[in-house]
N, C-alpha and C positions, 0 to 999 in steps of 0.2 A: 504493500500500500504506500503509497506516494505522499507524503503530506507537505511537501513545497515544492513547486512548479514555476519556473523562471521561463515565459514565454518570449525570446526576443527582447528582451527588456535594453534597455539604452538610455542610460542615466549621462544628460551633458551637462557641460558648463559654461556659462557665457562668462568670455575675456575681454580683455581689451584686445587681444593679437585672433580674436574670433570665436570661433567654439571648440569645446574640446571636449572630442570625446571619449569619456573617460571608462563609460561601459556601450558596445556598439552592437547590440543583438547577439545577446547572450540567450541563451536556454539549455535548462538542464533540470533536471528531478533528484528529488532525495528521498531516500526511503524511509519508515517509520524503524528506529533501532540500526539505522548504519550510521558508519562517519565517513564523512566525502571530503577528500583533502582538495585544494586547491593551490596550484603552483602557479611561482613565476619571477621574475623580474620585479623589481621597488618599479611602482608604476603602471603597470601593467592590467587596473584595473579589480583589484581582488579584492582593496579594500572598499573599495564603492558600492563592490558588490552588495560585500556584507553590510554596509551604511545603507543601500537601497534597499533592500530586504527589512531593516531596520526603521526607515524612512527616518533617518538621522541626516541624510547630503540635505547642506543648508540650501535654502531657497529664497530670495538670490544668495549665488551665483548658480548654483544648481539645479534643473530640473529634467522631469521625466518626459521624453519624447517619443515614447512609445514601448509596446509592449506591458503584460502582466507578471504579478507576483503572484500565485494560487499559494495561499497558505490554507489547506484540508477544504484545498475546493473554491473557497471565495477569495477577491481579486484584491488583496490589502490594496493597493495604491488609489481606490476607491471609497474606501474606508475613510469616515470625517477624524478629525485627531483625535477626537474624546474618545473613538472606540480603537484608534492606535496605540492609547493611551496603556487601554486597559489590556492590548494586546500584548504591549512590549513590556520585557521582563515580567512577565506571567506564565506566558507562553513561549517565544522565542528571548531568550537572552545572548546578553554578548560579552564576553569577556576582553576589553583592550590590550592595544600592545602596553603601554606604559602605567602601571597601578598607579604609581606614583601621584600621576595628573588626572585617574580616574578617582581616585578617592579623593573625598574632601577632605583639607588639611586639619580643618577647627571644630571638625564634629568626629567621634573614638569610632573607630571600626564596627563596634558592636553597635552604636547607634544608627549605623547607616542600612546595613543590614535590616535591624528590626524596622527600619522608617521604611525600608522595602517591601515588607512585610505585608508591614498595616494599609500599606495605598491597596495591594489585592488582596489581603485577606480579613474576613471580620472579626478578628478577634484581639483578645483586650491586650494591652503594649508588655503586661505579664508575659503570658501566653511565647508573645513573638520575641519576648529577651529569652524564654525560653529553648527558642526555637533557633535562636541566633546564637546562643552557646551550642546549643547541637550543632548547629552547622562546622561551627569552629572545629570541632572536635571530629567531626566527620572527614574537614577535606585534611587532617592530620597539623594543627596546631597546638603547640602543650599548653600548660594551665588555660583551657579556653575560659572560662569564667575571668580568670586576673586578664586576658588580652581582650574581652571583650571592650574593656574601658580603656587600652590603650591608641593612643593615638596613631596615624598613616605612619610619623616621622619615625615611631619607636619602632618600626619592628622592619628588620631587613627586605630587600628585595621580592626573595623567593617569598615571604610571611605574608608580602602585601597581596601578592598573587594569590595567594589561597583566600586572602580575604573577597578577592574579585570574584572566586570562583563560587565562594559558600555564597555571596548575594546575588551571583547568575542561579546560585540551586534553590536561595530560598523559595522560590513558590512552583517549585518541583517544574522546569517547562519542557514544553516538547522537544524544543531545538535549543541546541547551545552552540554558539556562535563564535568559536576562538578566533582572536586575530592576532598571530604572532603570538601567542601567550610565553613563550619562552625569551621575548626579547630583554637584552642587558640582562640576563640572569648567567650564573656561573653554570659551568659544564652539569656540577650535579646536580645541582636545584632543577637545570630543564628536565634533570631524566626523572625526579621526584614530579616535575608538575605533569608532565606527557603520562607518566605512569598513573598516576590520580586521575587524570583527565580517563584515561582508558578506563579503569578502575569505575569512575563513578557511573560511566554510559555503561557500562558492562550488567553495576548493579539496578542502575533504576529504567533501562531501556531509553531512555532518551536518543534523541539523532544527536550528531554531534558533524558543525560543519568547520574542517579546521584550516584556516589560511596561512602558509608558510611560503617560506622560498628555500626550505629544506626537504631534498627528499629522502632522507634518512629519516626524519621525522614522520614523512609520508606512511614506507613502509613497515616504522611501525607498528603506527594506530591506525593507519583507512583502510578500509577494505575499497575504494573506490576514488579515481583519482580527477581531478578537471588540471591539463595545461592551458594558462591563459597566454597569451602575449599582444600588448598591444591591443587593447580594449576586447580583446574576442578568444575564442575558444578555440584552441588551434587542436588537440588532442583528449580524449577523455576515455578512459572505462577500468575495469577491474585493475587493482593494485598488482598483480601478477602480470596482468596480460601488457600493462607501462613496461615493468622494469623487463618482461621476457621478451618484448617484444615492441618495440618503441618507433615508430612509422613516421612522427614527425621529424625534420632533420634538428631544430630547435628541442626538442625532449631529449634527441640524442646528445645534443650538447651540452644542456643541462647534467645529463647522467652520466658524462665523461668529465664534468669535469669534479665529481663529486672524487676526495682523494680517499685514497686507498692504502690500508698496511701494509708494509713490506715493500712499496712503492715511490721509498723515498726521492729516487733519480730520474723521476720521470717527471717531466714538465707537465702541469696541469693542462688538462684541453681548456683554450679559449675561445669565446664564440666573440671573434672579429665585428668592430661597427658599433654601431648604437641602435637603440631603438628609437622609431620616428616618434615626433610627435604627437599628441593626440589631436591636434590643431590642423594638423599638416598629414593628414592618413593617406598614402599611396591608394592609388586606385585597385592595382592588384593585388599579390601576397605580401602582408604586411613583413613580413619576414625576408622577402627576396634580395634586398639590400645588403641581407649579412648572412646569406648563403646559396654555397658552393655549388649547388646544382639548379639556380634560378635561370631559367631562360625566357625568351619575350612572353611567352603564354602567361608563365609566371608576376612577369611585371606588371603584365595588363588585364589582367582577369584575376578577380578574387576567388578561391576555390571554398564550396563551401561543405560543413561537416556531413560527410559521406561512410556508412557502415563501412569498416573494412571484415570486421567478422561480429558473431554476437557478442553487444555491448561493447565493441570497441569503436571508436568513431574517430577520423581524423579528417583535418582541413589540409588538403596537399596534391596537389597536379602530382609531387613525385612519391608519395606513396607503396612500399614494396620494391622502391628500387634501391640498391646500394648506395651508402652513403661516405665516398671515400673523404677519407679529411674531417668528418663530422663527430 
């Protein structure tokens, strides 16, 4: 069962240097109980995504030029605020990249939590300090009762992040929405937050939709992957059938250049060029500019996502052909 549906959706923004688009007909489904990673490039659209889903991209400079968001069937982007209101962090939550500027400085963690609480749930501020020390204790914080009253400032990095994560769980939601959740954290604290993060979709079924530009990360909490590049979706389907089998030359690149034990003397693969701007979108493959096997078909015709087997899907003229140099 499907419970969010991203139909062509295209989230732009107006500049002074034009428009930019930031998300350009995207579409893709999530299942009830999977986690859908999402890669790519700073820029490349991932995070807008998650903001449009959210309906967080501010408006101005932002807005929606087409295309739906099916969240369990109805079209959120149709939805008046007051019942986005009561959608967001109820139902869909999101976990930021930096805790730091996500929590407020001058109100204690425990109290933000519970204020979370109380906007979706009726019950008395008792109750939801109750429920805000479980949480604490749930996503693995010690003395939760003494941190409840601690401030953002006091508690480390990785501490703030659990904090972000117990007020995405307070009101139990369907979807949870990480973006970068391991950013500025130390090597072990990521593998404690990604392991929680697995851990808690595991126990209460939640979808879990996670945005990185790691695919080590990827493989190993999704069962299901999105490549983006360049405001669109160049590559998608099962976490095995990416890393076994990888069709776009950009995914290949991606995955070459990811380093490896034992590999100390080999030069990392790099993928040549920049990505265009969202301002400035080439007519054809947005990709062709910074690779090897682009020929005119490629510069001048957008190619669009096409099954290459079940559940696997790529945008690519070159497709199953060899990718020397990639």
């Amino acid at each position: 069962m499907h419970i969010l549906e991203l139909n062509n959706l295209k989230t732009y923004y107006s500049t002074g240097y034009g428009v930019a688009k930031a998300v350009d007909g995207v579409s893709f489904t999530l299942a009830q109980n999977c986690t859908l990673g999402i890669v790519g490039e700073s820029g490349c659209g991932k995070s807008v995504t998650a903001l449009s889903i959210m309906r967080l991209v501010p408006m101005p400079p932002g807005y929606f030029a087409g295309g739906e968001i099916l969240w369990k069937g109805n079209n959120i982007l149709k939805l008046p605020e007051e019942g986005m209101r009561r959608l967001r962090g109820n139902e869909i939550a999101m976990i930021f990249q930096e805790p730091m500027s996500s929590l407020n400085p001058v109100f204690t963690c425990g109290s933000q939590i519970t204020e979370q609480i109380l906007l979706h749930r009726n019950i008395s501020r008792r109750e939801a300090r109750e429920r805000s020390i479980e949480l604490l204790h749930l996503v693995g914080i010690p003395n939760p009762s003494e941190r409840f009253s601690s401030y953002p400032h006091e508690l480390s990095g990785g501490m703030r992040q659990r904090v972000m994560i117990a007020m995405a769980l307070s009101c139990n939601p369907g979807l949870l929405i990480a973006d970068e959740p391991t950013t500025a954290l130390d090597v072990t604290v990521q593998a404690q937050i990604l392991e929680l993060i697995g851990k808690l979709q595991s126990d209460t079924g939640m979808s879990v939709m996670l945005i990185t530009h790691d695919f080590g990360v990827v493989a190993e909490l999704c069962e299901e992957v999105i490549v983006m590049y360049a405001s669109g979706i160049v590559e998608k389907g099962a976490v095995r059938q990416i890393f076994s089998n990888p069709l776009h030359p950009y995914t290949r690149g991606l995955l070459q250049s990811i380093p490896r034990i034992g590999s100390r003397k080999e030069r990392l693969h790099v993928i040549e060029g920049n990505v265009p701007s969202a301002v400035h979108l080439p007519d054809g493959c947005r990709f062709a500019g910074r690779c090897p096997l682009a020929d005119d078909r490629c510069r001048q015709s957008r190619p669009e996502l096409v099954i290459h087997e079940p559940g696997h899907e790529v945008a690519c003229w070159k497709a199953g052909h060899d990718f020397p140099g990639v």
